[in-house]
C-alpha positions in Angstrom: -25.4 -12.6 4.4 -22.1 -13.6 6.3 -21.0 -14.8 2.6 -21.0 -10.8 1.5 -19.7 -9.5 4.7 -16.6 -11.8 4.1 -16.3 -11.0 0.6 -16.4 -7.3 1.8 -13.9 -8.0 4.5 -11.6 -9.8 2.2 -11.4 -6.8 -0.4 -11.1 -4.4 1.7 -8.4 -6.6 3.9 -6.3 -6.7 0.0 -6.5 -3.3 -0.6 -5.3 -2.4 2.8 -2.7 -4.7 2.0 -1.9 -3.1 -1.2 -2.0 0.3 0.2 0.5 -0.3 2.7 2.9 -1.6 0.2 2.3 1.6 -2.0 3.1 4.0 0.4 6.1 1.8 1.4 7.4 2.1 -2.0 6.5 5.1 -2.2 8.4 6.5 0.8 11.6 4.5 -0.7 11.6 6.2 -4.0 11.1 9.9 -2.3 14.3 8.9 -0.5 16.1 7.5 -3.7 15.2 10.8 -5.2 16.4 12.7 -2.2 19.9 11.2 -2.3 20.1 11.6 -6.4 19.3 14.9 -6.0 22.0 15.3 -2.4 24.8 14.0 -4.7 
């Protein structure tokens, strides 16, 4: 039971993880593009 639960906790923990990092390189391209398309 508690062997699931961590498996559950750990997947979801590294797709949070991954997540994050997506929308943080997300949010620096939309700003690349912003200043390629300023200049």
């Amino acid at each position: 039971m508690s062997k699931t639960v961590a498996k559950k906790t750990k997947k979801t923990g590294f797709s949070y993880e991954k997540s994050k990092y997506r929308i943080k390189y997300l949010n620096r391209f939309k700003n690349l593009k912003k200043l390629i398309d300023f200049s």
